[in-house]
Every structure is written in C-alpha cells, then in structure tokens.
N, C-alpha and C positions, 0 to 999 in steps of 0.2 A: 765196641767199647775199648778203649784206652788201656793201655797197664795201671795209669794213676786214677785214673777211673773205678776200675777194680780195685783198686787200693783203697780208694775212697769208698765204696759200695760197701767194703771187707769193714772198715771201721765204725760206719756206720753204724751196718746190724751188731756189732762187736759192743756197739754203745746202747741197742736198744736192748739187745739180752741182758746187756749188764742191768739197765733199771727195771726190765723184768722179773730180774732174780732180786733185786733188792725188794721188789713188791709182792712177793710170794711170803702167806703169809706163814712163820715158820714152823708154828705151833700146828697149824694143817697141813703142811706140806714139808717138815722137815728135812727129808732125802734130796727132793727135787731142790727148795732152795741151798742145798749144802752144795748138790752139784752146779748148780748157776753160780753160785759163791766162787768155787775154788774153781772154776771152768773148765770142767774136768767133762771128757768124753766118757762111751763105753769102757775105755779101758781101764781109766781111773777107778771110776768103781766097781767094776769087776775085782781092780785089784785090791780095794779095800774091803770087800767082801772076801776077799781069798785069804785077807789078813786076820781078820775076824773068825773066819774057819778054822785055821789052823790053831787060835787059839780055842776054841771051843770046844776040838778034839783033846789039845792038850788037859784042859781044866776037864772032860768027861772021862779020862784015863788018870783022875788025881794029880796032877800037878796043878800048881801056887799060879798064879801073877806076880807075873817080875814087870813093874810097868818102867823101868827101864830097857828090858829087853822088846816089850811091848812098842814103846816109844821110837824105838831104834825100826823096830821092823817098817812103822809109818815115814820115818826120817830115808834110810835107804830104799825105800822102794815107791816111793811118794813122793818125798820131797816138803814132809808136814812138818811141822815143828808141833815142841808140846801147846802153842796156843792152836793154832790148829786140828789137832787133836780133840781138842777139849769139844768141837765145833761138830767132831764125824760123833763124837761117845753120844753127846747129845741129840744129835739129828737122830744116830740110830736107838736111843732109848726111848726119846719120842716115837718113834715108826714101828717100836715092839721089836725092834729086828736085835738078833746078838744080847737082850738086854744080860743075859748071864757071862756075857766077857764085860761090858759096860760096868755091870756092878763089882765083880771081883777088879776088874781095875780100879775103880775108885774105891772099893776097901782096902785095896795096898796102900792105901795113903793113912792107913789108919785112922784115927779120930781129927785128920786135919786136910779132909781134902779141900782144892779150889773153892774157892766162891761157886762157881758156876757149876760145879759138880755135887753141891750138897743135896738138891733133889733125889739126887741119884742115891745118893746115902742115904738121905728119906725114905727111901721106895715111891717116890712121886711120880706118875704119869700124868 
C-alpha cells in the first residue's frame, strides 16, 4: 500500500466511525456516543472521569461547585468549551455515572440553568 493509500484507508474509517457515532442511539448509549462524538480515545475519558473524581471527592469533604472552576478544569485539560460540557454532564447523567457532580453543577446555576440541563434540575433520568 501507498502512503496516499493509507491516507485514504485512514479517512475512510475516520468517515465511517463518524456516522456510526452519529447513529448510536444517545439515550441508550450515552458514554459511547459522547466518545464517538468528540473522538476521544482511552485517554480522553479517563481524563474526564479523573475530572469528575476529583470533583466528587471535593463536594464529599463539603465544598460548593464552582462551575466556573469546574468549566476551566474541562477547558485546560480537554479542550471542551462550556457547550461541550453541557454534552459529557448529560451523557454522564444519563449512564448513572458522577450524577452527584452533574447535579450540584447544574444547581450552581441556580434557578436558570441551560435549556439542555433543566432535566437535570428536574431529577429526570
């Protein structure tokens, strides 16, 4: 095989995962299509799960959500913005995972979170 060959092979699969992850459906499969979404390996979500830790320890030793500090952690260590964000709270509130950092995140918005975040203020699963 070729170098452009490869190159082509590479974009290929690169285009079929993509519509795989857009066909994942996200209400069953939340995690999985958040990672096909943001095309994130192993390390990705390791590291979003390590972000999630460290906030889970903090709020079980009494401290707040600062979902700016929060926000920040996903920005330098990720590379998420807050719509992005809004995208892992919900995958992982759907998947049962974190839902106690999920919702004190979205109660620091007080009585005005996102659109996309009000289930979560609901207590909806």
């Amino acid at each position: 095989m070729t170098e452009a060959e490869i190159i082509e092979a590479i974009e290929k699969l690169r285009y079929h995962v993509k519509l795989l992850g857009e066909s994942i459906d996200f209400d069953k499969h939340p995690v999985e299509a958040l990672i096909l979404g943001n095309d994130w390996g192993p390390a990705d979500i390791s590291q979003a799960h390590d972000i999630f830790e460290d906030w889970d320890k903090r709020l079980e030793q009494g401290g707040t959500m600062n979902s700016g500090s929060f926000e920040r952690d996903f920005d330098e260590k990720l590379g998420v913005s807050y719509q992005g964000l809004k995208l892992i709270i919900l995958a992982f509130y759907k998947n049962d995972q974190w839902t106690n950092v999920c919702e004190a995140y979205v109660d620091s918005f007080g009585k005005s979170p996102s659109v996309e975040l009000k289930m979560i203020a609901r207590r909806e699963r």
